[in-house]
ROFI-173129 format. One line per 4 residues: number of its first residue (from 1); for each residue x, y, z of C-alpha. Coordinates in pm, 1 decimal. Layout:
<rs>
NUM = X/Y/Z ~ ...
</rs>
This chain:
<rs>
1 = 20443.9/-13622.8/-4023.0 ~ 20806.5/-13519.8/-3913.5 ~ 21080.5/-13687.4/-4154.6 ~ 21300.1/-13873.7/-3994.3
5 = 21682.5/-13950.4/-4047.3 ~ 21900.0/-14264.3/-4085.1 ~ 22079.6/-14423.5/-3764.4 ~ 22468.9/-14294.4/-3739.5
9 = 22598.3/-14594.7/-3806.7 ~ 22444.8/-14596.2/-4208.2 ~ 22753.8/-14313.1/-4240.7 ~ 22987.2/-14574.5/-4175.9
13 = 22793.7/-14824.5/-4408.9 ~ 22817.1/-14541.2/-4663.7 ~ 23163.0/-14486.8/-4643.6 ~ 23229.5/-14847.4/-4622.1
17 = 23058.0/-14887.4/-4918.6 ~ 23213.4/-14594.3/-5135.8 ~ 23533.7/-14771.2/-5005.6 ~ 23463.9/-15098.4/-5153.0
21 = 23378.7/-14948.3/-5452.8 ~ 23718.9/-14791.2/-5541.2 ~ 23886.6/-15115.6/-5424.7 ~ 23982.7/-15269.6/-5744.0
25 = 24156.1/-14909.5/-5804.0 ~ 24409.4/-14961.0/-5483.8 ~ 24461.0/-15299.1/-5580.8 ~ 24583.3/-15227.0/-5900.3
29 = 24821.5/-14905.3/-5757.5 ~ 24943.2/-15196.9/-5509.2 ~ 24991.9/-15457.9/-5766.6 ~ 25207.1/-15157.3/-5969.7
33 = 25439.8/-15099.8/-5700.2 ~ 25468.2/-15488.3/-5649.5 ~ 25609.4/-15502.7/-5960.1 ~ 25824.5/-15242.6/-5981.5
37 = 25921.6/-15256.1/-5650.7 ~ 25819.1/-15035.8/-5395.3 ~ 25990.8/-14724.1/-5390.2 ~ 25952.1/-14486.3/-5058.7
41 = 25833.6/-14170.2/-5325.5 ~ 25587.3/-14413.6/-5495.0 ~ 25466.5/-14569.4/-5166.7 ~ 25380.4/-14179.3/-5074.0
45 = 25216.8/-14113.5/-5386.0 ~ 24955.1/-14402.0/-5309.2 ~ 24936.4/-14354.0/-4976.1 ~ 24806.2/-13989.4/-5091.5
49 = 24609.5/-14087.5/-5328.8 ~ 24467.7/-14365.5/-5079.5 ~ 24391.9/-14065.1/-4816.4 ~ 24205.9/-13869.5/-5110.3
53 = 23990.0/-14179.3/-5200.6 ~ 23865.7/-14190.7/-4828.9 ~ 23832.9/-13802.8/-4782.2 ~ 23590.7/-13815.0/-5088.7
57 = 23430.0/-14143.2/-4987.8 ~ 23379.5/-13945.8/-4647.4 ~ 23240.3/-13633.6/-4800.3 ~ 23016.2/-13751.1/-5060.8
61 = 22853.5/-14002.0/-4799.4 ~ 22840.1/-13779.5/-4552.4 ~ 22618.4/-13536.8/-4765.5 ~ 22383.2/-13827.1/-4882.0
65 = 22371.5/-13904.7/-4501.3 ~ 22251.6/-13553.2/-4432.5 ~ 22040.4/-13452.4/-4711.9 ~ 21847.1/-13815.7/-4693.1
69 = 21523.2/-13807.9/-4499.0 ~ 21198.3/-14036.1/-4489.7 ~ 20843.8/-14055.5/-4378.9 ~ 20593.8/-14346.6/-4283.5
73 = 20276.5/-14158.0/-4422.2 ~ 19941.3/-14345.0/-4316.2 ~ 19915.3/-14454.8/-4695.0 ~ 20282.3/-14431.9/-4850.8
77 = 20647.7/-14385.8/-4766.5 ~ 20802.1/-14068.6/-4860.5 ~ 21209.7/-14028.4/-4928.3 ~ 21383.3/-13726.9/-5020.6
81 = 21771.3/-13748.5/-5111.5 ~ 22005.7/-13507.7/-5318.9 ~ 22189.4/-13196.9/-5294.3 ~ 22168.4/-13002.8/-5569.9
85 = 21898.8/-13202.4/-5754.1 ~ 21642.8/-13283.3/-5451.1 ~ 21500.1/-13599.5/-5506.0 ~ 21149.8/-13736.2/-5365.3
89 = 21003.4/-14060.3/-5382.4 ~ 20631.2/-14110.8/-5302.4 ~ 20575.4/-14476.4/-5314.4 ~ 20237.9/-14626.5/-5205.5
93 = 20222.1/-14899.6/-4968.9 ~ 19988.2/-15108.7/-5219.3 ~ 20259.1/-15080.0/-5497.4 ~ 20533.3/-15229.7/-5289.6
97 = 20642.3/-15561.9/-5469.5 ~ 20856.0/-15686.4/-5217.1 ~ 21039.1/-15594.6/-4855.7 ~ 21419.1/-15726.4/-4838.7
101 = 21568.6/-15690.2/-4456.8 ~ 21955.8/-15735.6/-4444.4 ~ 22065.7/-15770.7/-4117.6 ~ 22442.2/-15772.6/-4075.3
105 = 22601.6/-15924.3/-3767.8 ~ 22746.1/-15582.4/-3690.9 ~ 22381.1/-15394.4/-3688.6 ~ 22208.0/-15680.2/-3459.9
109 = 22342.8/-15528.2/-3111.8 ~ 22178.3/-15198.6/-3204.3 ~ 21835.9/-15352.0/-3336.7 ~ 21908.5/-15203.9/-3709.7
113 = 21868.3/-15332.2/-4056.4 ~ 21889.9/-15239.8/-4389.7 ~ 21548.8/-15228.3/-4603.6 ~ 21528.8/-15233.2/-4941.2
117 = 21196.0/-15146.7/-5081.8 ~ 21099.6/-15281.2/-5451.2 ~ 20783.5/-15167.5/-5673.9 ~ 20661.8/-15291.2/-6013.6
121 = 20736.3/-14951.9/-6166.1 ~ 21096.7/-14887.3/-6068.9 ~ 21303.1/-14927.3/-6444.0 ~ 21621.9/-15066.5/-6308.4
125 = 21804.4/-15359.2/-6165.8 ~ 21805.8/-15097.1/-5778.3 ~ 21558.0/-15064.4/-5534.0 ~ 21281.4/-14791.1/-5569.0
129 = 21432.6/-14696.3/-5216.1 ~ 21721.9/-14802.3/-4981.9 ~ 21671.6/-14706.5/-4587.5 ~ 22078.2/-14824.9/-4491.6
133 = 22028.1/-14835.6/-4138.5 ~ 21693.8/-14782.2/-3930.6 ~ 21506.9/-14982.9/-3631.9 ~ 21373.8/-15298.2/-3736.7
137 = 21066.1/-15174.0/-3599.4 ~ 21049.6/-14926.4/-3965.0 ~ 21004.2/-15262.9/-4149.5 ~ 20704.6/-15414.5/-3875.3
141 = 20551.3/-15031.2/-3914.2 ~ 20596.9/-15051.3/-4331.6 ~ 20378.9/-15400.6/-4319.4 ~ 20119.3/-15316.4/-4113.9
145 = 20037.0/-15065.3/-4317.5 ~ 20065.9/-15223.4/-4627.7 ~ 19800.9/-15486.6/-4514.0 ~ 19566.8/-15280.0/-4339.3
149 = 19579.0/-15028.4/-4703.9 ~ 19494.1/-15381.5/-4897.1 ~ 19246.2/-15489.7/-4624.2 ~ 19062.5/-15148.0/-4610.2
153 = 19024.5/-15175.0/-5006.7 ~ 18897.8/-15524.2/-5022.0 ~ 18696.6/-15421.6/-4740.8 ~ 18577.4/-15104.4/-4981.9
157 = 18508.9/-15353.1/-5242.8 ~ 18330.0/-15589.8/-5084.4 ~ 18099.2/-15318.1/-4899.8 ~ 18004.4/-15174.0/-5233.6
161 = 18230.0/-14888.5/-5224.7 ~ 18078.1/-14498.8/-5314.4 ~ 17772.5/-14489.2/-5482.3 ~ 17726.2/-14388.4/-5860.5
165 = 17680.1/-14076.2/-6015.2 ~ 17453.8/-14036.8/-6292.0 ~ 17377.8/-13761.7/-6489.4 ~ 16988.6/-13836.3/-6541.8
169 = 16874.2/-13544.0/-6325.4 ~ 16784.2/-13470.2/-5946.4 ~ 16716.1/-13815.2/-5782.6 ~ 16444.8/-13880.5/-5619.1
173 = 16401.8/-13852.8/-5283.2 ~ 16537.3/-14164.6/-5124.6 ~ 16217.5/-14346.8/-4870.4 ~ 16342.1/-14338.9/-4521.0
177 = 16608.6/-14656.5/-4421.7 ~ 16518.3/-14856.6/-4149.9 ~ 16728.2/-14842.3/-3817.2 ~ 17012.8/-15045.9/-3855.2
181 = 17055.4/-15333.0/-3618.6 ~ 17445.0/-15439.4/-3745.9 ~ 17721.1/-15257.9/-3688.3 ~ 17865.1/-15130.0/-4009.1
185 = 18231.7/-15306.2/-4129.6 ~ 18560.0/-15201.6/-3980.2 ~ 18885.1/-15226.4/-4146.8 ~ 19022.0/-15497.9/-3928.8
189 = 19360.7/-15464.3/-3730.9 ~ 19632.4/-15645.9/-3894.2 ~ 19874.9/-15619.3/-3633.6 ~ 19789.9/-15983.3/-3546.3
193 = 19910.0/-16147.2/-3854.1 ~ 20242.2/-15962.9/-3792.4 ~ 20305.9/-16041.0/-3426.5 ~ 20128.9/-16361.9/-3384.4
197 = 20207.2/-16765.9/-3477.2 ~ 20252.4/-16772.5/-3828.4 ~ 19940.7/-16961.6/-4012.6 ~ 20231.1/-17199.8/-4198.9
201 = 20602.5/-17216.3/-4173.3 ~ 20880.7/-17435.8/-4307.2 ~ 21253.8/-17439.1/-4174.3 ~ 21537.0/-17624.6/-4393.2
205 = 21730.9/-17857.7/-4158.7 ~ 22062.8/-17930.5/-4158.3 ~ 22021.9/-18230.4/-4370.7 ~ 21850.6/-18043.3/-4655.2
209 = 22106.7/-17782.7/-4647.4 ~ 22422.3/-18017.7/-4683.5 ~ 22190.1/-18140.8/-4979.7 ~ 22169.4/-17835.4/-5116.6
213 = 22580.4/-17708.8/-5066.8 ~ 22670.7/-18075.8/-5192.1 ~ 22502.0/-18103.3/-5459.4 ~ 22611.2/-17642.9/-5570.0
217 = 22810.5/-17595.1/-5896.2 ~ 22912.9/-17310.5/-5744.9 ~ 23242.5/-17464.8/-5707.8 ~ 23262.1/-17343.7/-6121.0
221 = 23305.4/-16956.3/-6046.4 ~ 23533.0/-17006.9/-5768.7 ~ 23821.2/-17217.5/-5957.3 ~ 23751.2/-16971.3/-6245.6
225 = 23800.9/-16693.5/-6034.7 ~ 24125.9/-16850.1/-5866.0 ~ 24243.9/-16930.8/-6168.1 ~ 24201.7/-16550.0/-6287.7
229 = 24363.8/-16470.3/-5977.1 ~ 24682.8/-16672.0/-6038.5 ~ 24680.9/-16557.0/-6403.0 ~ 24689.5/-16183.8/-6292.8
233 = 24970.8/-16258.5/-6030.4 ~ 25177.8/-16414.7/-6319.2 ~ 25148.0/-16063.7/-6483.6 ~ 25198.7/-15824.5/-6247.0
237 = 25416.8/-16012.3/-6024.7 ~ 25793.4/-15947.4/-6054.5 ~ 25947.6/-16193.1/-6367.6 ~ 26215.3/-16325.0/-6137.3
241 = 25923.6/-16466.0/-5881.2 ~ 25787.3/-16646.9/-6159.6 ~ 26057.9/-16773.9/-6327.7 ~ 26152.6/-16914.1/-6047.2
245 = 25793.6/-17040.3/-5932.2 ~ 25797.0/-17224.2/-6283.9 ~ 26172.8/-17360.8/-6257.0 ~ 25997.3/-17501.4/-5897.7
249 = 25689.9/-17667.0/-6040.7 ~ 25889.1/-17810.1/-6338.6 ~ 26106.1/-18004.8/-6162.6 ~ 25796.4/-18193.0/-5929.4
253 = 25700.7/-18488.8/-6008.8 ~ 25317.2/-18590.5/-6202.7 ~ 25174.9/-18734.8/-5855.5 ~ 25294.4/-18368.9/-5685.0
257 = 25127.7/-18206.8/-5960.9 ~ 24846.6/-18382.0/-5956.7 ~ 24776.9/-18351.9/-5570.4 ~ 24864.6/-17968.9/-5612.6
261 = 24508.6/-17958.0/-5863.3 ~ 24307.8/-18164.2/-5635.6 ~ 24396.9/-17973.9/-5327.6 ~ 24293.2/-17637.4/-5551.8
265 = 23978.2/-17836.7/-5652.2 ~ 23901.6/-17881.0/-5242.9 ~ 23969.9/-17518.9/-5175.4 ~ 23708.3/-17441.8/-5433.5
269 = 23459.3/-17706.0/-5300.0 ~ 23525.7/-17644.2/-4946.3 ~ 23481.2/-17256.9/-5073.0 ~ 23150.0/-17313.6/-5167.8
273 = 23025.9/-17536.2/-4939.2 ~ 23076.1/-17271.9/-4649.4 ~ 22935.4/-17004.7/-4816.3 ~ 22593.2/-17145.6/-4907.2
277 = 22643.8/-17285.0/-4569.6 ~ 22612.2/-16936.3/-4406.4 ~ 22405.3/-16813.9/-4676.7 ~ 22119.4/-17004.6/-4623.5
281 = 22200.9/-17099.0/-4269.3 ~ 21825.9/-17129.1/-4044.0 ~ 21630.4/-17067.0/-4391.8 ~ 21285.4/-17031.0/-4290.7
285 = 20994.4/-16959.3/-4505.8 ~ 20687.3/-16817.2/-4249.6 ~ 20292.7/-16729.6/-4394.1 ~ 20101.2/-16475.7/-4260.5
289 = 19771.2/-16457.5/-4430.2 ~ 19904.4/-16379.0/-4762.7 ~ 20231.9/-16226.2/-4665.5 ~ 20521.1/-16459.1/-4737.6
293 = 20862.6/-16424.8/-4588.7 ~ 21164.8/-16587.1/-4683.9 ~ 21489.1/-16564.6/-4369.3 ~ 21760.2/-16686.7/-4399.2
297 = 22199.1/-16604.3/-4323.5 ~ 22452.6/-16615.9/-4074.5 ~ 22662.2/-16346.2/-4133.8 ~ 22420.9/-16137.2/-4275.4
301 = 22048.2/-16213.8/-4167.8 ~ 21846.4/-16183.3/-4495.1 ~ 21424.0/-16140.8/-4508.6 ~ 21240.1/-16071.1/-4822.9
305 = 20856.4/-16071.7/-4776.1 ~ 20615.2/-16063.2/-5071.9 ~ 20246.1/-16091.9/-5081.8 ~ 20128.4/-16414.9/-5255.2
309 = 19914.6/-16203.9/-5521.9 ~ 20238.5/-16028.0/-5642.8 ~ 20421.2/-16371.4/-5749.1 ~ 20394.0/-16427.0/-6131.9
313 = 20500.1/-16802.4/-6124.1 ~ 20646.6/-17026.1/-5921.3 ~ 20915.0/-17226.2/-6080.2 ~ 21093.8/-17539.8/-5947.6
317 = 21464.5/-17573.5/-6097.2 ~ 21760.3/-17866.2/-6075.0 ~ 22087.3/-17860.5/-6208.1 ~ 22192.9/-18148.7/-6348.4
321 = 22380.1/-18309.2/-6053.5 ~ 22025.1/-18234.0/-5853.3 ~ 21838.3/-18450.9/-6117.8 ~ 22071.3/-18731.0/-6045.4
325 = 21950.7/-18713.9/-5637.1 ~ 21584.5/-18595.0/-5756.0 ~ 21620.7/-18241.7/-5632.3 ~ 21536.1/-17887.4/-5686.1
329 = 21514.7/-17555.7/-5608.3 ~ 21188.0/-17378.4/-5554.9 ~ 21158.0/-17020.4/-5696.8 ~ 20870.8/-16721.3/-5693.9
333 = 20922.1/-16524.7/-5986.7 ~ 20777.6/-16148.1/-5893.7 ~ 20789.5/-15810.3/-6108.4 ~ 21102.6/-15686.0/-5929.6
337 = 21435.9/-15824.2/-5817.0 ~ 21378.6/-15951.0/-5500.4 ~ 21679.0/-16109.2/-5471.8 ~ 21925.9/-15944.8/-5663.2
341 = 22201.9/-16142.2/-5486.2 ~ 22080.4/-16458.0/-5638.1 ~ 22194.7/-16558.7/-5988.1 ~ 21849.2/-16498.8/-6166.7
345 = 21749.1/-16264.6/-5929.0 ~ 21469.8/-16500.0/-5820.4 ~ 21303.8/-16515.8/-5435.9 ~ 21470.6/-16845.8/-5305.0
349 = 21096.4/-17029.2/-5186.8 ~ 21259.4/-17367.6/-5065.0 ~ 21683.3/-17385.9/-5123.3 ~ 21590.7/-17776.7/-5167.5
353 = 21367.3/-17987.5/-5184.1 ~ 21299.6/-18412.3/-5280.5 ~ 21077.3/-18383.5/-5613.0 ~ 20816.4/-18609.9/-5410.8
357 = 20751.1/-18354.5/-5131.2 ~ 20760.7/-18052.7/-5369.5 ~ 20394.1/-17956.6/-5419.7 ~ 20291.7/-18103.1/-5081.0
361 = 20542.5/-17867.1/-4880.3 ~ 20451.1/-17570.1/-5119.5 ~ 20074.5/-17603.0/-5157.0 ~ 20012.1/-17442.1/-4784.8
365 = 20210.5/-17135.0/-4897.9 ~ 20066.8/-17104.4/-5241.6 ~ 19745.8/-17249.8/-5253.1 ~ 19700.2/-17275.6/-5649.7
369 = 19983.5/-17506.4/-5709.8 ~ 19865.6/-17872.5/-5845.2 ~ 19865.1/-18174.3/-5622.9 ~ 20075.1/-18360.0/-5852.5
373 = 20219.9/-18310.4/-6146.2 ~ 20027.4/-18396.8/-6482.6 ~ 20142.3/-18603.9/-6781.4 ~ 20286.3/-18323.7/-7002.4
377 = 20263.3/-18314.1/-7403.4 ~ 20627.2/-18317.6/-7494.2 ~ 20858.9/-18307.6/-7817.1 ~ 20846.5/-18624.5/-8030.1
381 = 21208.4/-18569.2/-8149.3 ~ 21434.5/-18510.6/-7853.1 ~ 21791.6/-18568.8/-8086.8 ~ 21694.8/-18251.9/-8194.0
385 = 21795.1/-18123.4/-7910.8 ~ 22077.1/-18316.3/-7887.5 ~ 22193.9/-18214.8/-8216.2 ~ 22144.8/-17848.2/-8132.3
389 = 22371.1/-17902.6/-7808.8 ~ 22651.3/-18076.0/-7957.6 ~ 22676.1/-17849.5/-8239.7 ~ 22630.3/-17529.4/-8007.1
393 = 22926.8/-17669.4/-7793.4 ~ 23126.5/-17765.1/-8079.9 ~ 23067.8/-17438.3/-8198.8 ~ 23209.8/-17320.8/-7868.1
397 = 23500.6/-17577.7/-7872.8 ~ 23682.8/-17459.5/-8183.1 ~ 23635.3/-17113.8/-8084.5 ~ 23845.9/-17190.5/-7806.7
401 = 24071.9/-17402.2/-7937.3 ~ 24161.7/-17128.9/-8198.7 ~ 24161.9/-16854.2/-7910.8 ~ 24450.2/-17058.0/-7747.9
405 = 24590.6/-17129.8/-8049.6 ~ 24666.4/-16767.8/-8101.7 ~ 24782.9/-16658.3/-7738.3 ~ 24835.7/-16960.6/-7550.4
409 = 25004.3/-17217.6/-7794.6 ~ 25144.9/-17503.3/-7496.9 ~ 24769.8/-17526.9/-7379.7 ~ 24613.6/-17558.1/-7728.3
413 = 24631.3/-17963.4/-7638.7 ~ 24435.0/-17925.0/-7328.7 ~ 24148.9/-17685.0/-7474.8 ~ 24122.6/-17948.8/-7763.7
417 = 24047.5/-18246.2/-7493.3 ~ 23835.9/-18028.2/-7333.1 ~ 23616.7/-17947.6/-7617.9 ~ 23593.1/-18249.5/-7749.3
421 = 23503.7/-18420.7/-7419.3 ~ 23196.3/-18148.6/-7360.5 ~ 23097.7/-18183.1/-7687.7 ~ 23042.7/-18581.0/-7655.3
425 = 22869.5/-18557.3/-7328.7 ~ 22621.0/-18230.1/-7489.0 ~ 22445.9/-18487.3/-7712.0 ~ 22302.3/-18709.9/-7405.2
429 = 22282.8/-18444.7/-7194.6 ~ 22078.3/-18210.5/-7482.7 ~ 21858.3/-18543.9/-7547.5 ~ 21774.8/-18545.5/-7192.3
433 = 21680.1/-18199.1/-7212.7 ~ 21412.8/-18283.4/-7500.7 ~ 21255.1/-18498.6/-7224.7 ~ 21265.8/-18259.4/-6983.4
437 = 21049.8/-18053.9/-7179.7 ~ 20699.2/-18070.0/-7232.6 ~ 20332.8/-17837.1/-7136.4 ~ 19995.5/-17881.6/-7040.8
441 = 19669.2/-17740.2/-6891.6 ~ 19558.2/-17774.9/-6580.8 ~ 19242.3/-17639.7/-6569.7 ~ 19116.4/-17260.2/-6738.7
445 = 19341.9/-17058.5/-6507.4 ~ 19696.3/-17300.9/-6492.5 ~ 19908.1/-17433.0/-6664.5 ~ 20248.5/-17597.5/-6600.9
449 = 20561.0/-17587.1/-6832.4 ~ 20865.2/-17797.9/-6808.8 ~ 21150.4/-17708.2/-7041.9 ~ 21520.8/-17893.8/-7012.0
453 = 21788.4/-17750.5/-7101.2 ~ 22230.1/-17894.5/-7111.1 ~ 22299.0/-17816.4/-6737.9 ~ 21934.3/-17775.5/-6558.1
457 = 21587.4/-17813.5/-6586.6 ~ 21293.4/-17593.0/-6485.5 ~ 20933.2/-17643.7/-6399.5 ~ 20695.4/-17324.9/-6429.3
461 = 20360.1/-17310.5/-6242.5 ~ 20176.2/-17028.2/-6425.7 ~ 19859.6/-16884.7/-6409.5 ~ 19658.4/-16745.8/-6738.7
465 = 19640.8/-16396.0/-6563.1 ~ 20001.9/-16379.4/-6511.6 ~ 20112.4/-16430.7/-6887.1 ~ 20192.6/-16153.5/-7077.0
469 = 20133.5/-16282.8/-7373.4 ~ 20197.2/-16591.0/-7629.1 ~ 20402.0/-16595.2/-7921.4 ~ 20417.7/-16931.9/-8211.5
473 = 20683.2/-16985.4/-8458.8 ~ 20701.2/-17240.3/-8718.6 ~ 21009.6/-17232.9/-8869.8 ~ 21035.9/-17293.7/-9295.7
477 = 21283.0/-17596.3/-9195.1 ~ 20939.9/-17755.4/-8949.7 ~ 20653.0/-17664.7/-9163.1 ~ 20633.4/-18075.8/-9334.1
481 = 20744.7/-18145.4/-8950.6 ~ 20480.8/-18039.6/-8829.9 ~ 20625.1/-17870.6/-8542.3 ~ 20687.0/-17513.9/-8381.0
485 = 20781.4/-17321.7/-8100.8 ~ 20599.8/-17168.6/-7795.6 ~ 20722.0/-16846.5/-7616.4 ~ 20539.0/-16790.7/-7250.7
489 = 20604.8/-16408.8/-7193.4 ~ 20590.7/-16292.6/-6829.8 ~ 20656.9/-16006.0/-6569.2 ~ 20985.1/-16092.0/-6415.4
493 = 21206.3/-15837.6/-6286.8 ~ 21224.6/-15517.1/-6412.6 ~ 21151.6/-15658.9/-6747.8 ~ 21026.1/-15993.5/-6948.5
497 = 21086.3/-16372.4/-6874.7 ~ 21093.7/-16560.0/-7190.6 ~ 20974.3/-16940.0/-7173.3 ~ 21068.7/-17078.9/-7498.7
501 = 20922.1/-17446.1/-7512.0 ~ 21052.5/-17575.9/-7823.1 ~ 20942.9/-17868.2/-8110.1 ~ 20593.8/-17901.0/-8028.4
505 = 20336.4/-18064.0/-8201.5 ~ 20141.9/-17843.6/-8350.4 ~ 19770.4/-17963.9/-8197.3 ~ 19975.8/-17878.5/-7870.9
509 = 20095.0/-17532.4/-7955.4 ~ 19686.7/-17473.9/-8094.9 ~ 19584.6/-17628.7/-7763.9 ~ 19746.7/-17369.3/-7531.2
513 = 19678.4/-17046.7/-7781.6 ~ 19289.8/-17135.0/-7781.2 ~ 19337.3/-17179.3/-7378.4 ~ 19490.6/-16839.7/-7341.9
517 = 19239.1/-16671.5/-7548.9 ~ 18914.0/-16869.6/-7466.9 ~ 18676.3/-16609.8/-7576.5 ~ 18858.3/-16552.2/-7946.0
</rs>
């Protein structure tokens, strides 16, 4: 088949890209001149140096734009890249983990997207291959094949496939086979699961997602990274701005002050808010025999479609201001990073949901989930994990208080409140967590772990043929306890999730090892 190239418009995406790359490098040539003072010979200097940066961002995107090529085989996708050192990628359809779509508002008039294509072999956090801009129909074509390859094999399988081979001599002549009267199997047309009603779908509504941006501590990161912003100002802006920024503040008055923090705080909420907003704006989750696709995104329309056989586990999370409205998050963990924008690079299943209507709204998309969730066999000692909380906090808390100590003497005060305020509310918070953690079998195939920790707590749906394998500690300090630790190792990613479920009873721990290995 002829390769084909990308759409024009991926050159500007390239350079666009290379551009945003190199930004923090302009900022910081800026931010020199803003301090010194901008000077016309200096202001040359980086506007040549600026001009160089976008020749080079030009050229080198340019030739990946030329030399990059791909091809929709009838079994794989082929893509070829490089100039010097050519490049090809041969990647079957039945080893694709999962399809991402990003749709920017920019590429909608033309009917473009950009695909990024995942597989359970690729050994890093990028995409096995990225097509920047092509017709949305690439991504229809890419599907349809993948499903009629995995149809045509089950349909191999269940026909009997080639005959065997044996090396016992000439076989006899076979007696003559009777006329046959059905037609033989076809590998059916899956172009109907792709085009028609889906068989289940789910859309968030508006409620669900003001739920779900209300109740974000995403608000954190922001302030952090204001703060960081207004700390790096203070250093690189000129010393008479900030002297007399400071001579400004000192002289308001507490309540000024005080409204001045509150209306950062609502910068960083309203911040937040917004962008999960348009982030998850129309979220709907469609299933199409056992393709599932997640879409969601104003700005940028995002689709990641997996088939249900390539999800390891499906795990249910709430942070710890979701707990308090009985909400959570609903996760498939696959063997690659579908969504590498998320903070676990987890595929988003359900942005929110009430704990009530979890399993309910999830069992038409993944049929083996539970119908409700079992009594689990949890830790008879949750202060331990209180203890280990406030001591881990402490911990953290005098580190701190000696780091500002050392460079930042006036807010030494502060950090000390601080510390000792998260280290009171780690003990109830790490005793919670101990009851947010527990396991049990479901049946000889599932099993369901909970485990709590400070901020959040996560449910895991697993199945036995999903686990990686099992690991049990006992500790010297538990063996008159008589408790240990379980570790649940599975595919995540481009490498292993840990599950550590910890101070078990030890019937409990020998309870799941003789599950996992029934025949030992």
């Amino acid at each position: 088949m002829t390769p084909k190239r990308l759409h024009p418009l991926a050159l500007v995406m390239l350079i666009g890209g290379r551009l945003l790359t190199w930004t923090p490098l302009a900022l910081l040539a800026f931010l020199r001149d803003f301090k010194g003072g901008f000077t016309r010979m200096e202001g040359l200097t980086d506007l040549g140096l600026l001009g160089i940066l976008v020749a080079i961002a030009a050229l080198s995107a340019g030739v990946r734009y030329w030399r990059f090529t791909y091809t929709l085989g009838p079994d794989a996708l082929t893509v070829s890249s490089g100039l010097f050192k050519r490049r090809t990628s041969h990647i079957p359809y039945t080893k694709i983990q999962t399809l991402q779509r990003q749709q920017w508002f920019f590429l909608t008039p033309f009917g473009l997207e950009r695909l990024s294509i995942e597989t359970s072999g690729q050994d890093s956090d990028k995409a096995e291959a990225v097509l920047d801009a092509v017709p949305v129909q690439v991504a229809a074509q890419i599907e349809a094949r993948r499903m009629r390859v995995a149809v045509a094999g089950a349909t191999d399988v269940a026909t009997g496939g080639s005959p065997d081979v044996t090396a016992a001599g000439p076989a006899e002549p076979a007696a003559p086979e009777a006329p046959i009267s059905e037609p033989m199997p076809t590998t059916p047309d899956p172009a109907p699961l792709l085009t028609g009603a889906p068989d289940d779908s789910y859309t968030a509504d508006a409620h669900a997602l003001n739920l779900y941006a209300l109740t974000s501590l995403g608000v954190i990161p922001i302030i952090s990274g204001l703060l960081w912003v207004v700390n790096k100002l203070e250093d690189l802006a000129p010393k008479a701005w900030v002297d007399a920024l400071g001579t400004t503040l000192s002289h308001l008055a507490v309540t000024l002050l005080v409204g001045l923090v509150i209306l950062v705080l609502l910068i960083g909420f309203a911040l937040s808010y917004f962008n999960l907003i348009q982030k998850y704006y129309r979220f709907t989750l469609t299933r199409r025999g056992d393709l599932l696709t997640a879409e969601r995104g104003l700005l940028k329309r995002d689709a990641v479609s997996v088939q249900r056989p390539r999800i390891q586990a499906v795990r249910a999370k709430a942070s710890i201001l979701r707990q308090c409205f009985h909400l959570s998050t609903v996760q498939g963990l696959t063997a690659s990073s579908a969504a590498a924008d998320e903070s676990d690079d987890d595929l988003v299943l359900l942005p929110v949901v009430a704990d009530a209507a979890l399993l309910p709204t999830m069992r038409p998309f993944i049929p083996w989930l539970p119908t409700d969730l079992p009594t689990l066999a949890r830790p008879r000692t949750p202060w331990r994990y209180a203890r280990n909380a406030a001591l881990t906090w402490a911990t953290i808390g005098l580190l701190a208080i000696a780091a500002s100590w050392w460079w930042w003497r006036a807010w030494t005060p502060w950090v000390a409140g601080g510390a000792a305020a998260l280290t009171l509310l780690a003990g109830p918070l790490g005793w919670l967590a101990g009851r947010h953690t527990g396991v049990v079998q479901l049946d000889g195939d599932r099993l369901v772990c909970q485990i709590g920790h400070v901020w959040s707590r996560e449910t895991l749906f697993l199945r036995r043929a999903n686990i990686q394998s099992l690991e049990r500690k006992q500790p010297v300090w538990l063996a008159r306890t008589g408790l240990g630790h379980l570790t649940i190792n599975l595919r995540k990613g481009n490498g292993l999730a840990s599950l550590d479920v910890k101070y078990l009873a030890q019937p409990t721990i020998a309870a799941v090892w003789a599950w996992y290995q029934p025949d030992a």
